[in-house]
ChimeraX commands (.cxc) that place a marker at each C-alpha (Angstrom):
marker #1 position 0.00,0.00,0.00 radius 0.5
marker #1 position 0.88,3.39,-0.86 radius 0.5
marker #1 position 0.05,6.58,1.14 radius 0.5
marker #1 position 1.07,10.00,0.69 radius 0.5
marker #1 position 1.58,10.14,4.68 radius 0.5
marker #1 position 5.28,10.65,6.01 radius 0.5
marker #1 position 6.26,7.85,7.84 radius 0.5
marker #1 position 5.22,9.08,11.27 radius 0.5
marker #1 position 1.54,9.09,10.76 radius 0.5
marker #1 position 1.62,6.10,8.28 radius 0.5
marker #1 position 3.28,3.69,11.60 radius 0.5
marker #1 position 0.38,5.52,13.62 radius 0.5
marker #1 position -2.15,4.03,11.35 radius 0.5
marker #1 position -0.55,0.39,10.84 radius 0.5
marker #1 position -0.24,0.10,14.61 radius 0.5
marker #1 position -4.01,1.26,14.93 radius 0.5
marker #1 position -5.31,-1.01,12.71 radius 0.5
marker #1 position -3.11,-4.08,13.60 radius 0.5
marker #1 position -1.83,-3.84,9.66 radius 0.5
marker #1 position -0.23,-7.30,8.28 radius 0.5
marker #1 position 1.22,-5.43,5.52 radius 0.5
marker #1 position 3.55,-2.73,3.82 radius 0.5
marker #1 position 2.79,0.70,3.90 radius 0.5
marker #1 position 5.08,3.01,1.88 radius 0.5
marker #1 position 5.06,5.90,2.48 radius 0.5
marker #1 position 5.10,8.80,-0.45 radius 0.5
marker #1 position 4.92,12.34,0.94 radius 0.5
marker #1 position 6.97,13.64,-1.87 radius 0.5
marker #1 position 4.54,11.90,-4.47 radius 0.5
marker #1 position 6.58,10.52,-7.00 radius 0.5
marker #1 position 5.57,6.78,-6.64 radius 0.5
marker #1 position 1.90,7.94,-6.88 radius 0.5
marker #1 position 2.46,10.08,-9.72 radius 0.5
marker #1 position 4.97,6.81,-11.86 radius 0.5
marker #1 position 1.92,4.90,-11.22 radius 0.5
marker #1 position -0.99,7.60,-12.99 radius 0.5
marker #1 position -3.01,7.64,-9.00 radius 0.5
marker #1 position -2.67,11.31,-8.09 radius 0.5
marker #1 position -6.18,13.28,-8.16 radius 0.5
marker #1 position -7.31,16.71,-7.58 radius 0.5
marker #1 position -3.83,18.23,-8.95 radius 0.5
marker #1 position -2.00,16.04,-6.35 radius 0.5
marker #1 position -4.49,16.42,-3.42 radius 0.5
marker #1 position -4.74,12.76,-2.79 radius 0.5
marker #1 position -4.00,9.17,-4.90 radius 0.5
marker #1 position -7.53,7.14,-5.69 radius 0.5
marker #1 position -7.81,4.02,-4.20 radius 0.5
marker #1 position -6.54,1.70,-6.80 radius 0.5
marker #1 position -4.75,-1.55,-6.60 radius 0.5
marker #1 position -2.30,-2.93,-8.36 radius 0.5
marker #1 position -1.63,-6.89,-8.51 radius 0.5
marker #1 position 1.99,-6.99,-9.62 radius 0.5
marker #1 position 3.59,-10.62,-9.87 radius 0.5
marker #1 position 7.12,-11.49,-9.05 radius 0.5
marker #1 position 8.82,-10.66,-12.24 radius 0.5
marker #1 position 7.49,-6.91,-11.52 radius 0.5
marker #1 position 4.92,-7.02,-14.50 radius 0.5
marker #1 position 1.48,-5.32,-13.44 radius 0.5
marker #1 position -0.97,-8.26,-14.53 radius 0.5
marker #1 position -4.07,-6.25,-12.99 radius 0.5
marker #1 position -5.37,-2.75,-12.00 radius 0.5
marker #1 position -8.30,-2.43,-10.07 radius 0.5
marker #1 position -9.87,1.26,-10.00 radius 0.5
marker #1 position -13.16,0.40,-9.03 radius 0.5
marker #1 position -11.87,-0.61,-5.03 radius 0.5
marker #1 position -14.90,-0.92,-2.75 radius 0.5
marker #1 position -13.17,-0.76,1.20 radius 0.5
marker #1 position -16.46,-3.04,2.10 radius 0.5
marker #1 position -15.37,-5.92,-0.23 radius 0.5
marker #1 position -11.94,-4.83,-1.11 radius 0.5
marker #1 position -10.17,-7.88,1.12 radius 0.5
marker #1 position -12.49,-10.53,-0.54 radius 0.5
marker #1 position -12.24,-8.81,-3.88 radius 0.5
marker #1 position -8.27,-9.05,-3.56 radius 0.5
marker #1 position -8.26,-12.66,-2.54 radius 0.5
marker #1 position -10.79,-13.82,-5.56 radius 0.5
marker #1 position -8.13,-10.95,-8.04 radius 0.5
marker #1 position -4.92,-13.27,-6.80 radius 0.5
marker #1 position -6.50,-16.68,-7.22 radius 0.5
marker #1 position -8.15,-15.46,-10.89 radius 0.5
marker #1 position -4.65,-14.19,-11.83 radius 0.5
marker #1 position -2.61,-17.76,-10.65 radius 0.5
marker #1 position -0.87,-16.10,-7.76 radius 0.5
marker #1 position 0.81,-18.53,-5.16 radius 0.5
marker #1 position -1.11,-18.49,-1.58 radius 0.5
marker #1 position 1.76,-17.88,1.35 radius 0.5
marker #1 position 2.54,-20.89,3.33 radius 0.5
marker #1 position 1.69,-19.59,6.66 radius 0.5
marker #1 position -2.01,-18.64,4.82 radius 0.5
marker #1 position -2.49,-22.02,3.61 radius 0.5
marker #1 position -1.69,-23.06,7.41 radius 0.5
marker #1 position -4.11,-21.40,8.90 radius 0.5
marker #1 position -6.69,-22.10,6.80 radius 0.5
marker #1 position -6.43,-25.81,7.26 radius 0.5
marker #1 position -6.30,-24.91,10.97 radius 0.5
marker link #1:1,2 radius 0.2
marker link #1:2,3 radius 0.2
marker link #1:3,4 radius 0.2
marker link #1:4,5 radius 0.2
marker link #1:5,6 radius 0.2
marker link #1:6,7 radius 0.2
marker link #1:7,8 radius 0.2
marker link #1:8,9 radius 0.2
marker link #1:9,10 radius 0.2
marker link #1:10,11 radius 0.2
marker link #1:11,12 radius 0.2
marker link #1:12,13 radius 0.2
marker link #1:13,14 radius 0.2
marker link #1:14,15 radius 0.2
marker link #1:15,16 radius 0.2
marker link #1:16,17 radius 0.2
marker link #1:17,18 radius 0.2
marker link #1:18,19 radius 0.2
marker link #1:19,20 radius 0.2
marker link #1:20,21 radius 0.2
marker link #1:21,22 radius 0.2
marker link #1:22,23 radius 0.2
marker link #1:23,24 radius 0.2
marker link #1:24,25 radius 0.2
marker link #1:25,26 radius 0.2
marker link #1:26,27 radius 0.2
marker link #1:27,28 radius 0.2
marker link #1:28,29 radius 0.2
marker link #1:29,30 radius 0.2
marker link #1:30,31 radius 0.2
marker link #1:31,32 radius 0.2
marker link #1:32,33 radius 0.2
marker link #1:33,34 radius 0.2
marker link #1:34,35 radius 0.2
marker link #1:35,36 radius 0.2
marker link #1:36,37 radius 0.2
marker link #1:37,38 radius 0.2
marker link #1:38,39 radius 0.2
marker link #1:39,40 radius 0.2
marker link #1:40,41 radius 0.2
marker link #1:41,42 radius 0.2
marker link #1:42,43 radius 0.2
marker link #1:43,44 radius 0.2
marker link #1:44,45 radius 0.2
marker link #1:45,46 radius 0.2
marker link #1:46,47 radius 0.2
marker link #1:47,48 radius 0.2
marker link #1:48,49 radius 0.2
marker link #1:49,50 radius 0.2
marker link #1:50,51 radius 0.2
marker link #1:51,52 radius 0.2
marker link #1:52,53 radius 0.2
marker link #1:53,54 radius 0.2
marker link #1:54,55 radius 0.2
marker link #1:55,56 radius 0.2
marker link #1:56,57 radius 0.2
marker link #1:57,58 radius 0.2
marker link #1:58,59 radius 0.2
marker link #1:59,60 radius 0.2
marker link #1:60,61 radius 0.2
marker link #1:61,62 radius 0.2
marker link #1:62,63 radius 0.2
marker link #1:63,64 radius 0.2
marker link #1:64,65 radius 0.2
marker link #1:65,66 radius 0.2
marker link #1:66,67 radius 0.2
marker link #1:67,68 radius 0.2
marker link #1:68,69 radius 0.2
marker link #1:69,70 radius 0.2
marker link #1:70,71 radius 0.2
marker link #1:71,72 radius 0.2
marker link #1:72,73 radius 0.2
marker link #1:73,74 radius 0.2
marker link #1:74,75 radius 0.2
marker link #1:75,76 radius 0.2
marker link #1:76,77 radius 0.2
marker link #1:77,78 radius 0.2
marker link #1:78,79 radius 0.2
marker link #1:79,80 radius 0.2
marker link #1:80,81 radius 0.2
marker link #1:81,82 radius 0.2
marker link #1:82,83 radius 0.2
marker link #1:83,84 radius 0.2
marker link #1:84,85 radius 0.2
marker link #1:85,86 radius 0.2
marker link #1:86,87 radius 0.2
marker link #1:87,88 radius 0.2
marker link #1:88,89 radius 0.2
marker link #1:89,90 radius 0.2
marker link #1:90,91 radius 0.2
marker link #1:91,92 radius 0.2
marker link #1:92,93 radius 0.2
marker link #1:93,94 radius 0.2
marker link #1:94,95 radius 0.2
view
């Protein structure tokens, strides 16, 4: 995940939310802008996500990211697309 937070407030948030993933954080914009998300002249970057395999080749963009679904939606996007489940994920859901 990308966020145009410093660093500071971006740790504030993953500890909040208990957050098993990256954040990167992008106050000076230029990741957001590389990858076409920045909106209102640079205001904020749209919710979009981008499934990006190992080789670093963007197989899918989603622009139409719905926070209700959007963890179901990305689960249904990796199988659809072939991705490999983690290990410790295939663990626990035999658990």
């Amino acid at each position: 995940m990308i966020s145009l937070d410093d660093v500071e407030r971006n740790s504030a948030f993953a500890e909040s939310v208990g957050a098993g993933f990256v954040l990167l954080s992008d106050p000076g914009k230029e990741n957001a802008e590389r990858y076409g998300v920045l909106a209102m002249g640079g205001l904020y970057a749209r919710r979009w996500t981008f499934f990006i395999d190992a080789n670093g080749l963007v197989r899918r963009i989603d622009k139409d990211v719905s926070p209700a679904t959007h963890g179901e939606d990305v689960v249904r996007a990796l199988a659809e697309l072939g991705f490999p489940k983690r290990r410790d994920a295939e663990a626990r859901s035999t658990e």
